[in-house]
C-alpha positions, 0 to 999 in steps of 0.5 A, a space after each residue: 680716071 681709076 688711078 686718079 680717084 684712087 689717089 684723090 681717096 689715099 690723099 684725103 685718108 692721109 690728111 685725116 691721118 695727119 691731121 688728128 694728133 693723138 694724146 699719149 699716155 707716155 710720160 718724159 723718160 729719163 732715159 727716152 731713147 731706150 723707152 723710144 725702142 721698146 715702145 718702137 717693137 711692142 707697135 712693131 710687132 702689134 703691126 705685124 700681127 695685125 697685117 698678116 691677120 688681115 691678109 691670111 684670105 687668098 686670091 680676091 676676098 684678100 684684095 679687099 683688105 688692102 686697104 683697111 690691113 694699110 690703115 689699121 698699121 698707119 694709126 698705129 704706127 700715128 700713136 707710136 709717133 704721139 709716144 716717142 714725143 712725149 717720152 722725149 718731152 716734145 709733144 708741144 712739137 708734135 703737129 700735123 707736119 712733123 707727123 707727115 714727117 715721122 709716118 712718111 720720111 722713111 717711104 717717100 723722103 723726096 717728097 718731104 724734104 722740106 718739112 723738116 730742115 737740120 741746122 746743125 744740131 737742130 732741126 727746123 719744122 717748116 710751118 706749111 699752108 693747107 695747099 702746100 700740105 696737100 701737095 705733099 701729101 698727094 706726091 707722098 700717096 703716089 710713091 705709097 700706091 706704088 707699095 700698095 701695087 706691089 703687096 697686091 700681088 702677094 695676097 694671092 699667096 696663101 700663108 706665105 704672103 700674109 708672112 712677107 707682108 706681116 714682115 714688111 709691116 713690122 720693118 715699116 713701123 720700126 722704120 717710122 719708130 727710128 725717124 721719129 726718135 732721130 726727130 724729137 732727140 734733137 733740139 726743135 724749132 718751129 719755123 715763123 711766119 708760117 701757118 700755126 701747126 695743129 697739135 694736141 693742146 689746140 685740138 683739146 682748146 677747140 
């Protein structure tokens, strides 16, 4: 019953995460895929940072910052997914579908293989009802629970753990940077007969 209420809760962080598509000061770049990079290392190192800070408490007062060290590099990581579509000039394809693609593709890849369907040089993003999303979504939360289990334990190592999950923070956030590059640098279509997507312009229209 712990589990499933600890699901149900990562589930619905998740769909608030995805589901608020942030603006991005980024403008379209001449030459995106290096702006793509750095920007990719500047949220990267900030993610570190800000995980081995949170995680520096030992033993149990380090437990309770599981969550929030998780939730802190999540949003980042959101934001630097918002700016590498606006360097590449596809913010108008950046819904809640390709966000659950770009955060989580690299985590939980067989839980999203049909967001998102390559058709030779293009990539198709499949329009998915609010059911089908959750569905996604909680099969993502457990293979992302599995993690959180796993850097639990490193809390109780003092400085060496706050190191290795600052490290794994910043693998993880170059990780998102690199889908989302190999994303948006390709010609996009949006699926029809599907649900409309939620993206920046209909949230500002709301």
């Amino acid at each position: 019953m712990k589990h499933k209420k600890s699901l149900d809760k990562l589930t619905h962080f998740f769909t608030d995460l995805v589901s608020q598509v942030p603006r991005s000061k980024e403008r379209a770049a001449s030459g995106p895929a290096a702006r793509a990079k750095d920007l990719t290392l500047k949220a990267a190192a900030q993610g570190a940072i800000v995980a081995g800070t949170l995680s520096l408490p030992p033993g149990p007062l380090g437990m309770l910052t599981v969550l929030p060290d998780l939730m802190a590099v999540w949003r980042l990581q959101r934001q630097l997914v918002a700016d590498i579509a606006a360097c590449y000039g596809q913010t108008r394809h950046l819904g809640t579908e390709t966000m659950v693609y770009c955060l989580f593709r690299h985590a939980a890849a067989q839980a999203l293989r049909d967001l998102v369907v390559r058709v030779g040089e293009r990539a198709v993003i499949r329009r998915t009802s609010a059911s089908t999303l959750q569905r996604v979504l909680r099969r993502t939360g457990m293979v992302v629970a599995e993690r959180v289990t796993g850097r639990s334990i490193s809390r109780w190592l003092p400085i060496a753990g706050a190191v290795g999950i600052g490290a794994y923070a910043f693998y993880d956030t170059v990780q998102v940077g690199k889908t989302a590059r190999t994303l948006f640098e390709r010609e996009l279509q949006l699926e029809a007969g599907r649900p409309g997507m939620t993206t920046p312009a209909d949230q500002s229209n709301g």
